[in-house]
HTML snippet that shows the backbone in 3Dmol.js (N, CA, C, O; Angstrom):
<script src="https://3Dmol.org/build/3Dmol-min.js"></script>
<div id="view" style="width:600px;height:400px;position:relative"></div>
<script>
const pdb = `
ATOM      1  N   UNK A   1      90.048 102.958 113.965  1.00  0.00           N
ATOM      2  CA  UNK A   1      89.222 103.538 112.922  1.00  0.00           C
ATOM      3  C   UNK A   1      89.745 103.087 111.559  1.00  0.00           C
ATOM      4  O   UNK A   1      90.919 103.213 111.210  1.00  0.00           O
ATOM      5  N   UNK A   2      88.546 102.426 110.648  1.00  0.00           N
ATOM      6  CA  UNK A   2      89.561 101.818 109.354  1.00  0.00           C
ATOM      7  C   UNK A   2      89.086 103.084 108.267  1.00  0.00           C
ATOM      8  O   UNK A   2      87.962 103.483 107.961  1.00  0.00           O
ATOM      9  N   UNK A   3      90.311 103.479 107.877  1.00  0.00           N
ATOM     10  CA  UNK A   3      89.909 104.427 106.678  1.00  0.00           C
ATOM     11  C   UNK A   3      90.100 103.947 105.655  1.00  0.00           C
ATOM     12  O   UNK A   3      90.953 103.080 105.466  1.00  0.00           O
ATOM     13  N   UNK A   4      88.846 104.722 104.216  1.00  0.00           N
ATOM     14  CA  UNK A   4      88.750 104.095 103.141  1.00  0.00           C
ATOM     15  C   UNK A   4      89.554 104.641 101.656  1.00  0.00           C
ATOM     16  O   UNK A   4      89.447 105.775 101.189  1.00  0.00           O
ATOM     17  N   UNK A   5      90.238 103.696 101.171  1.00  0.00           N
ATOM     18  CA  UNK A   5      91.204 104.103 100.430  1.00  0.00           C
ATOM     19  C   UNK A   5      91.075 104.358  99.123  1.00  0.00           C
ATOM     20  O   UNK A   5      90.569 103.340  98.651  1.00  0.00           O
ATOM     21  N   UNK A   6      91.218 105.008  98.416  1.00  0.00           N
ATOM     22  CA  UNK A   6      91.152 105.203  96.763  1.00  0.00           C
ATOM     23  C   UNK A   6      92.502 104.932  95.959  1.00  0.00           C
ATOM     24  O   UNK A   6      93.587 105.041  96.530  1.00  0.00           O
ATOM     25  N   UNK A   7      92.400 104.570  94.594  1.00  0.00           N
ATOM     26  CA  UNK A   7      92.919 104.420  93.869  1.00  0.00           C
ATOM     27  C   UNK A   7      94.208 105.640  93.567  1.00  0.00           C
ATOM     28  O   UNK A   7      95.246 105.476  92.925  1.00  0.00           O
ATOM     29  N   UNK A   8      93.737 106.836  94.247  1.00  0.00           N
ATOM     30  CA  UNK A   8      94.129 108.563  93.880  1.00  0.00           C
ATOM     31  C   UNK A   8      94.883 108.219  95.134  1.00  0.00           C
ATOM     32  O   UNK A   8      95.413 109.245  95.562  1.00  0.00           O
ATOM     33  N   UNK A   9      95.145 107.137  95.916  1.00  0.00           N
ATOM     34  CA  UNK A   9      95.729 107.189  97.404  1.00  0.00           C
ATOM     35  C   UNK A   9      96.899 106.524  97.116  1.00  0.00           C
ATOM     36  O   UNK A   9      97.852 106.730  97.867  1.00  0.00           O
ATOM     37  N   UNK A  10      97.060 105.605  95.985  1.00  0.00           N
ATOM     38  CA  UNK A  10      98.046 104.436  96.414  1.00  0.00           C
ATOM     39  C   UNK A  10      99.825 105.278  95.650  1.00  0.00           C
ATOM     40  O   UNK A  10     100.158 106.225  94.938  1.00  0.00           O
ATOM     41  N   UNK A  11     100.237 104.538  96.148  1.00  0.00           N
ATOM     42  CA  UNK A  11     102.006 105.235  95.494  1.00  0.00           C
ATOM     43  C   UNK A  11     102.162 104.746  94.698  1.00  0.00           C
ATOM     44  O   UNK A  11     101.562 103.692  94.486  1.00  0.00           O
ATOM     45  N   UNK A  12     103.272 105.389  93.623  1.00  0.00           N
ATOM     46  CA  UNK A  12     103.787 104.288  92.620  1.00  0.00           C
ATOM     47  C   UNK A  12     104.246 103.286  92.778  1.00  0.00           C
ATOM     48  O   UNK A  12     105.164 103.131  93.584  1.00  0.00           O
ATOM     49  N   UNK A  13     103.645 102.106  91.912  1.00  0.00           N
ATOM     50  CA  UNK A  13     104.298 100.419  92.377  1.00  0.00           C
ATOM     51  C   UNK A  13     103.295  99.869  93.369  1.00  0.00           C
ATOM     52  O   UNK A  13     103.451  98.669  93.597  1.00  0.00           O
ATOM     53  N   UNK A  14     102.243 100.497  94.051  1.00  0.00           N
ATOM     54  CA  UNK A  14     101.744  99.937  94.836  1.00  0.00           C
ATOM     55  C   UNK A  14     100.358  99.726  94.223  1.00  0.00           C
ATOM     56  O   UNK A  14      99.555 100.457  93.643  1.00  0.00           O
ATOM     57  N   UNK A  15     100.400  98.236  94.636  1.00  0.00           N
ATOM     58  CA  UNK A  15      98.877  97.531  94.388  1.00  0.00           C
ATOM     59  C   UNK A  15      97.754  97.458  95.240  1.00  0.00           C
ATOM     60  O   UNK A  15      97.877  97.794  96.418  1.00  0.00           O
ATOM     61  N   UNK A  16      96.753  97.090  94.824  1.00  0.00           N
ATOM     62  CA  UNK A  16      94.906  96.956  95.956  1.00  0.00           C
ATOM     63  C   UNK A  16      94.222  96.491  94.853  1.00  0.00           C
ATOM     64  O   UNK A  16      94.426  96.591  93.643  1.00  0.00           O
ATOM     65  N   UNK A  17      93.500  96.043  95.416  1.00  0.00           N
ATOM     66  CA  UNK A  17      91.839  95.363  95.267  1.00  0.00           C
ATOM     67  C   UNK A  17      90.772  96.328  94.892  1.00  0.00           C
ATOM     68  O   UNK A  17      90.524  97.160  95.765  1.00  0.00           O
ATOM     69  N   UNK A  18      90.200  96.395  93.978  1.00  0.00           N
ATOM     70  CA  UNK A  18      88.437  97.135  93.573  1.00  0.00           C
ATOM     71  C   UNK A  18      88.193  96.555  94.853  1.00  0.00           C
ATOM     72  O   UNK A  18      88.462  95.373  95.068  1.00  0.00           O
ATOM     73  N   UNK A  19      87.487  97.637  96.092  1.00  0.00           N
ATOM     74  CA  UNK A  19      86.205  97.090  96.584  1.00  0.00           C
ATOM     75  C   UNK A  19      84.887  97.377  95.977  1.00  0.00           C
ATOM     76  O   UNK A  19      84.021  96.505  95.919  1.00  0.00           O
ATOM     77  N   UNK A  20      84.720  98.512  95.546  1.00  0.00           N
ATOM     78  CA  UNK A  20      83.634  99.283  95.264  1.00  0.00           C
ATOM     79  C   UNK A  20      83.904 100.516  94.418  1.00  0.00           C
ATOM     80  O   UNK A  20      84.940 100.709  93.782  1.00  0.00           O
ATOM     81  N   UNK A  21      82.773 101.394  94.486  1.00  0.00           N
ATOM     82  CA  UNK A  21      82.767 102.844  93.797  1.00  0.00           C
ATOM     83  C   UNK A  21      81.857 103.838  94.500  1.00  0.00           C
ATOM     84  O   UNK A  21      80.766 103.479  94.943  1.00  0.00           O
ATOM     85  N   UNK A  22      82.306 105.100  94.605  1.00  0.00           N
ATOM     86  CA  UNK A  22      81.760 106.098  95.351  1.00  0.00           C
ATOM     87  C   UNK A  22      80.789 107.278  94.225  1.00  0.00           C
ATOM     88  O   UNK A  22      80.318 108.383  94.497  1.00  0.00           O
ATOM     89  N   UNK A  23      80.761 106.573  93.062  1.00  0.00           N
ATOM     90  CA  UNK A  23      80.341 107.472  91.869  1.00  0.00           C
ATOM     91  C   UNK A  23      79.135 107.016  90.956  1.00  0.00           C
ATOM     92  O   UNK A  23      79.152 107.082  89.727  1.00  0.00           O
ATOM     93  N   UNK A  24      78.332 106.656  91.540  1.00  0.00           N
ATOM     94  CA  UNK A  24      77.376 105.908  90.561  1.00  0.00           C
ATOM     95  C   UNK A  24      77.726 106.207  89.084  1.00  0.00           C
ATOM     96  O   UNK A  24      78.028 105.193  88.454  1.00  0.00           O
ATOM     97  N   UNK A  25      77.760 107.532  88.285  1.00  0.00           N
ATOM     98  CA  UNK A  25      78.158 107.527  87.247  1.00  0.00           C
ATOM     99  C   UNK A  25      79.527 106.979  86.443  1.00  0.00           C
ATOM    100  O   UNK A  25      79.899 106.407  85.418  1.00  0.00           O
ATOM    101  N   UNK A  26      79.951 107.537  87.580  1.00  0.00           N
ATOM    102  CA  UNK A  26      81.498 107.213  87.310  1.00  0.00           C
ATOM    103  C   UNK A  26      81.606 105.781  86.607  1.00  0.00           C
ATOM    104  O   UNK A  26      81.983 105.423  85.491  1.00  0.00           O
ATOM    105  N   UNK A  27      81.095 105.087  87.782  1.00  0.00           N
ATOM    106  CA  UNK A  27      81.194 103.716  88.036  1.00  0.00           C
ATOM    107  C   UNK A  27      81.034 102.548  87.019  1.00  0.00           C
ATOM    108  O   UNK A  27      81.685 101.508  86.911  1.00  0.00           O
ATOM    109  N   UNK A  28      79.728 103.135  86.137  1.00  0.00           N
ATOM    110  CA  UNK A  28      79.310 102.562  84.772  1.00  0.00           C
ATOM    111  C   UNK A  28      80.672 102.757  83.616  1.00  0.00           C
ATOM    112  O   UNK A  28      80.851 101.841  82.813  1.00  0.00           O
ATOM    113  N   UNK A  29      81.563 103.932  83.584  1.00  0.00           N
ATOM    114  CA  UNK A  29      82.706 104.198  82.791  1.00  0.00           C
ATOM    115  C   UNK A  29      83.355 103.320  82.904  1.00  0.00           C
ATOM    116  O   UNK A  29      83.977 102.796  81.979  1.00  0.00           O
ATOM    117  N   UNK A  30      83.355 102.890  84.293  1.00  0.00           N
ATOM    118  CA  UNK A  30      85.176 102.415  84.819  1.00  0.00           C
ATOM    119  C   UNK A  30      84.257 101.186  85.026  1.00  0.00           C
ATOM    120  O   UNK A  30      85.238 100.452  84.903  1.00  0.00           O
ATOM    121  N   UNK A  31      83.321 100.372  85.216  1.00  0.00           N
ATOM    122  CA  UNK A  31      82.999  98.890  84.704  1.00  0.00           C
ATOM    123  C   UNK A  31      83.042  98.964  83.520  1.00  0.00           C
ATOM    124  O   UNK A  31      83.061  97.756  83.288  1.00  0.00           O
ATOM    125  N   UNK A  32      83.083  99.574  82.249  1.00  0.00           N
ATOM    126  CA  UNK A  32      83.261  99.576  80.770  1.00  0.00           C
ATOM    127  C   UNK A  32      84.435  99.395  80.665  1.00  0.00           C
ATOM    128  O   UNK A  32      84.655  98.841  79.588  1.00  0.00           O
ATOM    129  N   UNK A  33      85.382  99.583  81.260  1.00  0.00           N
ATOM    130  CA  UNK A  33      86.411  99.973  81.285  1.00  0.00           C
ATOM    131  C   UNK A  33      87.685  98.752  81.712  1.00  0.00           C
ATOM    132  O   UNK A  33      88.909  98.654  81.618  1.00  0.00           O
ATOM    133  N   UNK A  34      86.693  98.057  82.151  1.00  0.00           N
ATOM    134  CA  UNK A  34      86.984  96.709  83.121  1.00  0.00           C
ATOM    135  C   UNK A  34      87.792  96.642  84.688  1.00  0.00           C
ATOM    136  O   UNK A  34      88.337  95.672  85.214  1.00  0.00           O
ATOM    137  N   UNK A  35      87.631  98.163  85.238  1.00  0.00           N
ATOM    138  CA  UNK A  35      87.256  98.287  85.987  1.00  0.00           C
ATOM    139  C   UNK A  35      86.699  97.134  87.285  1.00  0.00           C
ATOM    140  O   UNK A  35      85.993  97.772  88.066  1.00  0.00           O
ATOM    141  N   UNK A  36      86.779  96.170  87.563  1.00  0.00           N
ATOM    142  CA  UNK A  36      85.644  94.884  88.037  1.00  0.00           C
ATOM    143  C   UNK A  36      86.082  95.101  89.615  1.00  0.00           C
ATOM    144  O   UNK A  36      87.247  95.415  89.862  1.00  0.00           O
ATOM    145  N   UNK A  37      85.048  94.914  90.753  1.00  0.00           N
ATOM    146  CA  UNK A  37      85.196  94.772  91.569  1.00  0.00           C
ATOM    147  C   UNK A  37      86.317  93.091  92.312  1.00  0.00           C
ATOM    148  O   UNK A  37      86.326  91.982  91.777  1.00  0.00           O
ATOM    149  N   UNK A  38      86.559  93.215  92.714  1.00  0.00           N
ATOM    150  CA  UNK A  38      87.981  92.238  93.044  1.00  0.00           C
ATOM    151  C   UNK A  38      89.152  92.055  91.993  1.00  0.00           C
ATOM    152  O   UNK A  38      89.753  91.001  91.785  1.00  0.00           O
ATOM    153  N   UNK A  39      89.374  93.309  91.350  1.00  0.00           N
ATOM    154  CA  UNK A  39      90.353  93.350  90.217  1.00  0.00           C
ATOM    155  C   UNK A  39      91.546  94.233  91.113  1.00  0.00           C
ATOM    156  O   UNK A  39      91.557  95.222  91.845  1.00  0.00           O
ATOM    157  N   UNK A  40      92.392  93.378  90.657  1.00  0.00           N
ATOM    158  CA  UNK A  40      93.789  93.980  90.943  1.00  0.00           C
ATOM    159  C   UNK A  40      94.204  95.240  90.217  1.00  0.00           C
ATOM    160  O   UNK A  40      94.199  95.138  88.990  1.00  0.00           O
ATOM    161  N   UNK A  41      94.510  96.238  90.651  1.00  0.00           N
ATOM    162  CA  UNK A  41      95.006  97.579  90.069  1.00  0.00           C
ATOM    163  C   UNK A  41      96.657  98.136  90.901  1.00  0.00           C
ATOM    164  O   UNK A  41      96.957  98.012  92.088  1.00  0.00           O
ATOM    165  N   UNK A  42      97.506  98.767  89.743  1.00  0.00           N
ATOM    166  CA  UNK A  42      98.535  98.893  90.747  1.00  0.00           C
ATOM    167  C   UNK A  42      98.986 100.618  89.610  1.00  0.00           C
ATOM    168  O   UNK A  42      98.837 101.019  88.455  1.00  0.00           O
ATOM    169  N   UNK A  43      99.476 101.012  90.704  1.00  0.00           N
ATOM    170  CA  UNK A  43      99.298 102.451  89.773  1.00  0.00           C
ATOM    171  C   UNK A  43     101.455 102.243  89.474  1.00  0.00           C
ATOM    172  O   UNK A  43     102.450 102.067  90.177  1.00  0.00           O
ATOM    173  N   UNK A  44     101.150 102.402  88.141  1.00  0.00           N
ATOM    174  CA  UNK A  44     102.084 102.588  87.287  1.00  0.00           C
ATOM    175  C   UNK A  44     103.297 103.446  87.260  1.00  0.00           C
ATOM    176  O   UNK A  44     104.499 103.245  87.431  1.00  0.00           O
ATOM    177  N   UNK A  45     102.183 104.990  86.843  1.00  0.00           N
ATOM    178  CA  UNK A  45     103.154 105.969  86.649  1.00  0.00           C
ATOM    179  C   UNK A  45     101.851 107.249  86.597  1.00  0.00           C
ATOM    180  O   UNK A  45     100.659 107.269  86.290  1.00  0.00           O
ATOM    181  N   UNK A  46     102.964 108.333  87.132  1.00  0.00           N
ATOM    182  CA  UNK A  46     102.097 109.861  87.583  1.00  0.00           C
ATOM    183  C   UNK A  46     102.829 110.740  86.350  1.00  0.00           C
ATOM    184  O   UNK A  46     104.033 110.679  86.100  1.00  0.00           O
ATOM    185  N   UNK A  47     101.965 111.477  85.713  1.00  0.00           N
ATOM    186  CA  UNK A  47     102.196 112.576  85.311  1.00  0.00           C
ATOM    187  C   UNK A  47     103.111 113.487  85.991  1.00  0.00           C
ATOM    188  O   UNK A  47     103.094 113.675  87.207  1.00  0.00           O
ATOM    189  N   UNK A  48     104.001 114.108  85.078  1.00  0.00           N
ATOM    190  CA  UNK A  48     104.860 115.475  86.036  1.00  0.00           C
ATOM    191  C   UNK A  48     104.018 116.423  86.874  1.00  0.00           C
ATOM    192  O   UNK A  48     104.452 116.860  87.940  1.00  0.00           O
ATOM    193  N   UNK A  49     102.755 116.762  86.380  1.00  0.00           N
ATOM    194  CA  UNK A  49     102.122 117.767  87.118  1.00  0.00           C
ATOM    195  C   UNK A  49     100.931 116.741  88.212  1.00  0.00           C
ATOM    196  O   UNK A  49      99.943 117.451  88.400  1.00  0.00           O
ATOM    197  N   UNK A  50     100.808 115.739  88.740  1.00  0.00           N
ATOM    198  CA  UNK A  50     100.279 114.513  89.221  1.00  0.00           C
ATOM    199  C   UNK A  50      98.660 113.841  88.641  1.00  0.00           C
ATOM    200  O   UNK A  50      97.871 113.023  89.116  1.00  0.00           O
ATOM    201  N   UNK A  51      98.696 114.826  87.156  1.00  0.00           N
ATOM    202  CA  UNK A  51      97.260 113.850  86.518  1.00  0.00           C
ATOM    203  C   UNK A  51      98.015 114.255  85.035  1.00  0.00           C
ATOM    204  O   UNK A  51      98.893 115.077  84.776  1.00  0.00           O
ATOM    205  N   UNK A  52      97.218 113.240  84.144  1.00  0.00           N
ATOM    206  CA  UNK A  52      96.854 111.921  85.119  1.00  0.00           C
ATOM    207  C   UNK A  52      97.862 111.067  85.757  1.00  0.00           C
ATOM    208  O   UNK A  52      99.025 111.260  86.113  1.00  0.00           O
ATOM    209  N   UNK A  53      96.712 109.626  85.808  1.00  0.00           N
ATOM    210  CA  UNK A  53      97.893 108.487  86.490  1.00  0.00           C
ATOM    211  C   UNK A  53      97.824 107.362  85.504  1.00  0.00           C
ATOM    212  O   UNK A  53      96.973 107.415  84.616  1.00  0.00           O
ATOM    213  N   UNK A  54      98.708 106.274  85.592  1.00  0.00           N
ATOM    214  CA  UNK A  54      98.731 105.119  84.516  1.00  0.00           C
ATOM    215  C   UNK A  54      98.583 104.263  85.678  1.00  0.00           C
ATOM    216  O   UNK A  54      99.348 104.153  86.636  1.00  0.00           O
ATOM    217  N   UNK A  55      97.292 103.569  85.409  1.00  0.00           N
ATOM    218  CA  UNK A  55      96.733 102.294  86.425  1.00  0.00           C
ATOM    219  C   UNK A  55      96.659 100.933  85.349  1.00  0.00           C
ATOM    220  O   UNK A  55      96.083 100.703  84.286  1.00  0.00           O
ATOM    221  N   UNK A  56      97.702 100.080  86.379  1.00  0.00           N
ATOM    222  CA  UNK A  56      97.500  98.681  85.293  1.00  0.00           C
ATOM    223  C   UNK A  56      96.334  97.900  86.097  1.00  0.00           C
ATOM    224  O   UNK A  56      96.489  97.756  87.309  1.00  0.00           O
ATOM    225  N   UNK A  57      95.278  97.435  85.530  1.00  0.00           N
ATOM    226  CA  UNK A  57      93.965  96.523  85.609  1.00  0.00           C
ATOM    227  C   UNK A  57      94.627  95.369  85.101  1.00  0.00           C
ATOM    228  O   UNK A  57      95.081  95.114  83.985  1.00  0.00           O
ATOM    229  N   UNK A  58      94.561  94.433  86.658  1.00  0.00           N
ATOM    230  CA  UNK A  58      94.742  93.154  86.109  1.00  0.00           C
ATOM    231  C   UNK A  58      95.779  92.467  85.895  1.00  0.00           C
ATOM    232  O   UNK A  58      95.823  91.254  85.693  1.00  0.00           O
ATOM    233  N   UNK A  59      96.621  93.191  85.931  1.00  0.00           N
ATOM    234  CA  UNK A  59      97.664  92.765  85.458  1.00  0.00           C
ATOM    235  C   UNK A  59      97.878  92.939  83.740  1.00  0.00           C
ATOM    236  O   UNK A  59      98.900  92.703  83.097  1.00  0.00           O
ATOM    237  N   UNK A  60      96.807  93.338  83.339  1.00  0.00           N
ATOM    238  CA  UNK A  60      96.908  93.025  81.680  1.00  0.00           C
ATOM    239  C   UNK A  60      96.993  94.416  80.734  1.00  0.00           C
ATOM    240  O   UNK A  60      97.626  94.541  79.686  1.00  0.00           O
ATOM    241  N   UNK A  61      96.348  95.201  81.266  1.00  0.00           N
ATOM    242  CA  UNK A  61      96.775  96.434  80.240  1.00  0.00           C
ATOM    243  C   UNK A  61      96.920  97.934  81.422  1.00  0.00           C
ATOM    244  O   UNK A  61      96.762  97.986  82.642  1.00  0.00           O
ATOM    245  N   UNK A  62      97.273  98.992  80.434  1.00  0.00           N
ATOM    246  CA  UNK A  62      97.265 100.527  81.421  1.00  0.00           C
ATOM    247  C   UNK A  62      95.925 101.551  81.157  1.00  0.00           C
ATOM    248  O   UNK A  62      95.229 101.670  80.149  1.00  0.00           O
ATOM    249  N   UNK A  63      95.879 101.959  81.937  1.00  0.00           N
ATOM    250  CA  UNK A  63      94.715 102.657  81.998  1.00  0.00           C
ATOM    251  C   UNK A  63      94.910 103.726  81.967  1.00  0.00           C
ATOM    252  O   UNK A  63      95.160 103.781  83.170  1.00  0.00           O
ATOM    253  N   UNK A  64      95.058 104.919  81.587  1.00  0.00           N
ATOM    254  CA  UNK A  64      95.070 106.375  82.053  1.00  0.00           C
ATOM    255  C   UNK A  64      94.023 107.338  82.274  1.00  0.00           C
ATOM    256  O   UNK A  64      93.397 107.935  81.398  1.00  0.00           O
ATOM    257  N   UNK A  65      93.831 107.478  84.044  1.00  0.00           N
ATOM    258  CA  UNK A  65      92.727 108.116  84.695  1.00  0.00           C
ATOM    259  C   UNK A  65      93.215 109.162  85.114  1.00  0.00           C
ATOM    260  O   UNK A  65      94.419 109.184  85.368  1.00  0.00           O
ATOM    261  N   UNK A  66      92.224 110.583  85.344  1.00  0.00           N
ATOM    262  CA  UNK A  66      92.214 111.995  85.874  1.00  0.00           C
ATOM    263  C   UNK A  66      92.391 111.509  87.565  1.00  0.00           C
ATOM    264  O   UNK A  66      91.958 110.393  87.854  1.00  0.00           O
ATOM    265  N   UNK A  67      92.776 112.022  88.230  1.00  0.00           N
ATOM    266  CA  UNK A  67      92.970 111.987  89.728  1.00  0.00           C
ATOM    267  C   UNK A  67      91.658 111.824  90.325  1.00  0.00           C
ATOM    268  O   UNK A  67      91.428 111.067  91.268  1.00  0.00           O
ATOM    269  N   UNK A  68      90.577 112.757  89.586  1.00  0.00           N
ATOM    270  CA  UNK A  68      88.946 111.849  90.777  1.00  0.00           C
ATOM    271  C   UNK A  68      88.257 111.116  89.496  1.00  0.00           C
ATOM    272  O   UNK A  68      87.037 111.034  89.350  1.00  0.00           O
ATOM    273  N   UNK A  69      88.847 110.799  88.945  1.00  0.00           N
ATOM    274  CA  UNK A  69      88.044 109.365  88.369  1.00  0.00           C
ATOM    275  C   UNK A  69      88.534 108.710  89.473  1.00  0.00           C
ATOM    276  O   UNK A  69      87.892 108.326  90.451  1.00  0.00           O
ATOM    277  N   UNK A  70      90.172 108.566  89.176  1.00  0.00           N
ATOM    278  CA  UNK A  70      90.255 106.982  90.377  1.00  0.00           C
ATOM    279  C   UNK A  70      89.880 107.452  91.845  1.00  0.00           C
ATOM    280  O   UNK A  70      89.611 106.503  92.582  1.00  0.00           O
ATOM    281  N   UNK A  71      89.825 108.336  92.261  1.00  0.00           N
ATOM    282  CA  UNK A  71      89.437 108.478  93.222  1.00  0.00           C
ATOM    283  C   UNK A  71      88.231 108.075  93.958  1.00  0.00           C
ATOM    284  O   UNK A  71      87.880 107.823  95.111  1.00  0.00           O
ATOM    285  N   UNK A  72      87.598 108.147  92.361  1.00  0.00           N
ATOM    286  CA  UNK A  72      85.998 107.354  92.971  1.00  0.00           C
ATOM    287  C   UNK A  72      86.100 105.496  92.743  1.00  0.00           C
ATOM    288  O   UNK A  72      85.123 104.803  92.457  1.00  0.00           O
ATOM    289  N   UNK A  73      87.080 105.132  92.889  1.00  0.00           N
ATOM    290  CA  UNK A  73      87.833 103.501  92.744  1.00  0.00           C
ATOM    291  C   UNK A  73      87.889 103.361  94.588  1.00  0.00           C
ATOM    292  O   UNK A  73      88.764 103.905  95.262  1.00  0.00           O
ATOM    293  N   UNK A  74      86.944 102.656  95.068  1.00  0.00           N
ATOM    294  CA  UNK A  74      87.520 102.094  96.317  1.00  0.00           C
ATOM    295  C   UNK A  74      88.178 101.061  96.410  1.00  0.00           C
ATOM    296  O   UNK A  74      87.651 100.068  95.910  1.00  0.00           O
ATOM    297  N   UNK A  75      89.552 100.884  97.065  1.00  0.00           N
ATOM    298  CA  UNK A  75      90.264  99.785  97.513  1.00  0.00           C
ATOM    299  C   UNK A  75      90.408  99.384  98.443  1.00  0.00           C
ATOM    300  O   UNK A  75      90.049 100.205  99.287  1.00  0.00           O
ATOM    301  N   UNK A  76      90.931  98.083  99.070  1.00  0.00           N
ATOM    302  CA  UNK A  76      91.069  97.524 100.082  1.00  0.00           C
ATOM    303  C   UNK A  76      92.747  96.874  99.773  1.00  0.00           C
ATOM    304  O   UNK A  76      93.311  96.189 100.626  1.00  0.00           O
TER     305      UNK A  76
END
`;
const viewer = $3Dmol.createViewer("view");
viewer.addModel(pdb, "pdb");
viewer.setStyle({}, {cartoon: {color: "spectrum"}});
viewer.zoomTo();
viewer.render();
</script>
C-alpha cells in the first residue's frame, strides 16, 4: 500500500519533491509562493510549539508555513 506524504510529514533536514496539492485554494497561495510542482523542498526548522515550520524551496530561499498549509503540499 503506497501512502501519500505531506510536507507536515517530513523531519528536520529531510527533503521531497512537490507532487501535487490537496487544496485547490491553498494551492494558488503556495504556486505564488513558488511553491512549483517538481520543486525540491526540505524542511529546515520547527517552531518550539511545532508551527510553524521553515521550508527551504529550491534550494534558494525559506518559507515559513502553518502545519496544514504544508500539509496540503504533496510529496513524493
Amino acid at each position: 500500500m503506497l501512502l501519500t506524504r505531506n510536507v507536515a510529514d517530513l523531519k528536520k533536514g529531510e527533503s521531497a519533491v512537490i507532487k501535487s496539492f490537496n487544496d485547490r485554494d491553498m494551492s494558488l497561495k503556495l504556486l505564488e509562493m513558488g511553491c512549483l510542482p517538481g520543486c525540491e523542498v526540505r524542511l529546515d526548522a520547527v517552531a518550539p510549539f511545532g508551527d510553524p515550520i521553515c521550508v527551504r524551496v529550491g534550494g534558494c530561499y525559506c518559507l515559513s508555513l502553518r502545519r496544514n498549509e504544508a500539509a496540503s503540499i504533496v510529496v513524493e
